[in-house]
N, C-alpha and C positions, 0 to 999 in steps of 0.2 A: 699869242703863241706862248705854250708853255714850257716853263725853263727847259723839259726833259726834250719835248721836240725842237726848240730852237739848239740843244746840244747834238740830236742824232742829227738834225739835218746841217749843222755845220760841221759834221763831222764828215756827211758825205761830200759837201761841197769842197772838202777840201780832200779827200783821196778823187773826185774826181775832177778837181781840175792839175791832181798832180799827174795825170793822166798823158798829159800833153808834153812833160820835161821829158815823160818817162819813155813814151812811143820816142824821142830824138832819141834817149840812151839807147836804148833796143836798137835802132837803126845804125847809128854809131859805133856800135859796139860787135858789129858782126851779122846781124839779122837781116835778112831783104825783109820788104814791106810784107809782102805776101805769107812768109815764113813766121813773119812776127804776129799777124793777123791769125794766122790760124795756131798758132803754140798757146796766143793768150785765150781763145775759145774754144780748144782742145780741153784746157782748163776749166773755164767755165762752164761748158757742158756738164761736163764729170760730174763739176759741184753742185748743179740743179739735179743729175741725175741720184746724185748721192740725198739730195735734200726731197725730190721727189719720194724717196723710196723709205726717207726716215720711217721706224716705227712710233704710231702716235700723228703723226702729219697724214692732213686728210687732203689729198691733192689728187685733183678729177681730170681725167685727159678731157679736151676738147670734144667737141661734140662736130660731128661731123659737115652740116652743114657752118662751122666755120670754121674747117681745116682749112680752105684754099684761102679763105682770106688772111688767117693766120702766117701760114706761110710765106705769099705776097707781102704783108707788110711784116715778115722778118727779115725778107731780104729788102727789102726798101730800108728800114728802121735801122738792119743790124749787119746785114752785109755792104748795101750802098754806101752806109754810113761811115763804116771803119774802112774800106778801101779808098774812099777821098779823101779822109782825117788820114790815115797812115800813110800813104802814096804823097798824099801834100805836104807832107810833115820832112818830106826828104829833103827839100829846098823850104818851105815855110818855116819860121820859128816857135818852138811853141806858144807863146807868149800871141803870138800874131796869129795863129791856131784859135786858139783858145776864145782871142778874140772875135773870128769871124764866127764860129761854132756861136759867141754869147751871145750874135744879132739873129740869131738863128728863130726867137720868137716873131719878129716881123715877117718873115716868110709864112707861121703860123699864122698871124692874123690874117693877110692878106688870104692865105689860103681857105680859111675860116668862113672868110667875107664872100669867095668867090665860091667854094662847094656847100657850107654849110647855113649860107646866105646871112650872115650873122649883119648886124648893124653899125657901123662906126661914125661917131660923129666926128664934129671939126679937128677940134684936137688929136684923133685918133688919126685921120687924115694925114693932118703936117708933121706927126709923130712917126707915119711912115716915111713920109718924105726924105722928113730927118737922118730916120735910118736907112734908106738904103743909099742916102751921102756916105753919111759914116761908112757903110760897108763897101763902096766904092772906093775912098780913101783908104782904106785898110788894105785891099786889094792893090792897090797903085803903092802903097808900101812896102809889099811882101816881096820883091822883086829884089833882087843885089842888084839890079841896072834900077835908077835913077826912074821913076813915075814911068815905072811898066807893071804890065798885069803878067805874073807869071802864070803857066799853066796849073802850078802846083795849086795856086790858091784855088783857081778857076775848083778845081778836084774838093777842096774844103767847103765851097760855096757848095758846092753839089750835095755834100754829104749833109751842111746844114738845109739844106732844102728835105734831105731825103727825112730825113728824121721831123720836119715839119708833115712832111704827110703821112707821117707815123701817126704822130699827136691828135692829126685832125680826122683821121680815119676810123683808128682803134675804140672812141670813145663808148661807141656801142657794147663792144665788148667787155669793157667793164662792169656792166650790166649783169654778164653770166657768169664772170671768172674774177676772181682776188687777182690783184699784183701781181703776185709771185708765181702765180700761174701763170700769168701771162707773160712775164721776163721769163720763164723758163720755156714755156711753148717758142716763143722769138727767138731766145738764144741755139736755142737748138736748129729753129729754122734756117735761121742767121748763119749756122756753123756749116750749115753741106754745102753752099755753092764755093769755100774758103778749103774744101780738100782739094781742089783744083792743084793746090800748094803744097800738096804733100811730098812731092819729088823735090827731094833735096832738104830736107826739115829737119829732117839726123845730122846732114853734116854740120847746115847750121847751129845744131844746137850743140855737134862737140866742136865748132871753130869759133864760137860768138867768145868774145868774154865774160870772166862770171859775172861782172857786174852788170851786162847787158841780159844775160839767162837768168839772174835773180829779179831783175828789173822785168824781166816778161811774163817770169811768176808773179811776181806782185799786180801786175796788171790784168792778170786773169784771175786772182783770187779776188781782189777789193776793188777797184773801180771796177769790173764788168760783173762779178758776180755778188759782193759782200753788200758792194753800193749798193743796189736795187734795193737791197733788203731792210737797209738801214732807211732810203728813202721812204719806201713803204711803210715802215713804222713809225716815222716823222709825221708821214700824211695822216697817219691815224691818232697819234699824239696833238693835231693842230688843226687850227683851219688852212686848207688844202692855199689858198692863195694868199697869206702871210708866208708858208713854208716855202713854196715857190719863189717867193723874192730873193729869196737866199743865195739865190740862183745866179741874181746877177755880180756874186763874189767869186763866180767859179774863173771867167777870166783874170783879177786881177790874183788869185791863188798861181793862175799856170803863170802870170810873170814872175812872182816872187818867188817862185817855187825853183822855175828855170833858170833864175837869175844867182840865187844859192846855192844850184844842184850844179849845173853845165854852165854858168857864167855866160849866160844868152839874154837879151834882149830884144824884145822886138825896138824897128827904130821911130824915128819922131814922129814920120808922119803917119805909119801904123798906129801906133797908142794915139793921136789925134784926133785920127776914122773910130778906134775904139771908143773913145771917150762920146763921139758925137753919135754911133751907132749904139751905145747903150741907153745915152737919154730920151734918143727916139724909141727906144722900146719902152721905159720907163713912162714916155707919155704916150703912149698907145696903150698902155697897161692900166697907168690910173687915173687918165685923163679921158680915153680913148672909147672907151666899155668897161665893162662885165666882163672878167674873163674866168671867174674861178672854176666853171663848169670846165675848158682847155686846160685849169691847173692842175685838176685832180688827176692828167692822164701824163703832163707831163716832168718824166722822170729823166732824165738827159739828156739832155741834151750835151751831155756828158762823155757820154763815156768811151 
């Protein structure tokens, strides 16, 4: 990894796992889920639309025969994904968010293993194993009643699954599109089933607090629309599966992040499932297989 891309890419990793204090402030501060979901991709639209249309940027719309799969895996990737992270974020902490979101690559393997018939050996085996303890403990954490599974988390699992069959679907399409086409085709996909929310979005935005309306601008300016960009240039800066590991800093970012911004932490036995749900990714990762071909495509599981 070279210096220049181990800097863009911890740079993303760290506005996106600040991602997770900032969806609590937003929610805190005034915002419904819904409300907040769609003001931060109201945003980010804008900003791919303004970045499609620069003079000088040579950006091709999609080609027809893969609109529909485009926009099926925008709403999988970019709507399924931020209504279970945002919605779960009401009762989950971020810290504990962030967490389940970073086991979110063993959902990828497995999925990997079962559509794209990929191989894993032993270690990659009990690597899953590993992690989906971890993610069960983390779940039995997320709860304010004592070793329950709240429904909120149940919504964060979902969202990390959604964005694993982002990862393991899209990879074809790399093929015909750059990056940033591709986050801008998603995001936008991502953005029309979240008008559903449009009723009521004005008031919310003159009754939230400014620190929760500044907090939603920033959320749709750099982690949903800056991030990709910076990711993208990281991946090109590096080899795609060194930059990728970076990846597993973005959980402990959303604790320290939470724990400085909003004075949150996730609790014991949460950070205990995290701790055992990242090593089982770590050995499924480079104990496990080959995965740099899924690294190249995966960018957020973030955001």
């Amino acid at each position: 990894m070279t210096k220049k891309a181990f800097i863009i890419a911890l740079f993303t990793v760290l506005i996106w796992g600040s991602s997770f204090p900032a969806i609590r402030v937003g929610l805190m501060g005034g915002y419904s889920a819904g409300h907040l979901i769609l003001f931060r991709y109201l945003i980010a639209s804008g900003l791919f639309v303004i970045y499609a249309c620069w003079p000088g940027v040579h950006f091709r719309l999609p080609k027809r025969k893969d609109l529909l799969k485009i926009i099926i895996l925008g709403w999988i990737g970019v709507s399924v994904y931020h209504l279970g992270v945002t919605f779960g974020e009401r009762t989950v902490s971020a810290g504990t968010a962030g967490m389940l979101i970073g086991s979110g690559p063993i959902f990828t393997s497995l999925l990997a293993i079962i559509i794209l018939k990929e191989k894993l050996g032993k270690w990659g085996w009990i690597g899953l194993v590993i992690g989906f303890v971890g993610i069960f403990i983390i779940t039995l954490g997320s709860s304010h009643q004592s070793l329950q599974i709240s429904k909120e988390a149940i919504f964060i699992l979902i969202a990390a699954l959604a964005t694993s069959v982002m990862f393991v679907y899209q990879k074809s399409l790399y093929n015909r599109y750059t990056s940033m086409e591709l986050t801008a085709y998603f995001t936008w996909a991502g953005t029309l089933p979240f008008l559903i929310f449009f009723p009521g979005l004005l008031h919310d935005i003159q009754h939230a607090n400014v620190e929760a309306s500044l907090t939603a601008v920033y959320i749709g300016i750099f982690p949903t629309a800056i991030g990709y960009a910076t990711w993208a240039i990281a991946l090109s800066a590096g080899k795609a599966s060194s930059i990728s590991s970076m990846l597993y800093l973005e959980p402990v970012v959303a604790i320290i992040v939470a724990w400085f911004w909003i004075h949150e932490l996730p609790n014991t036995i949460s950070i205990i499932g995290g701790i055992i749900a990242i090593f089982g990714v770590l050995l499924v990762n480079m104990k496990g297989k080959k995965q740099e071909e899924l690294s190249e495509s995966t960018t957020s599981n973030v955001i």
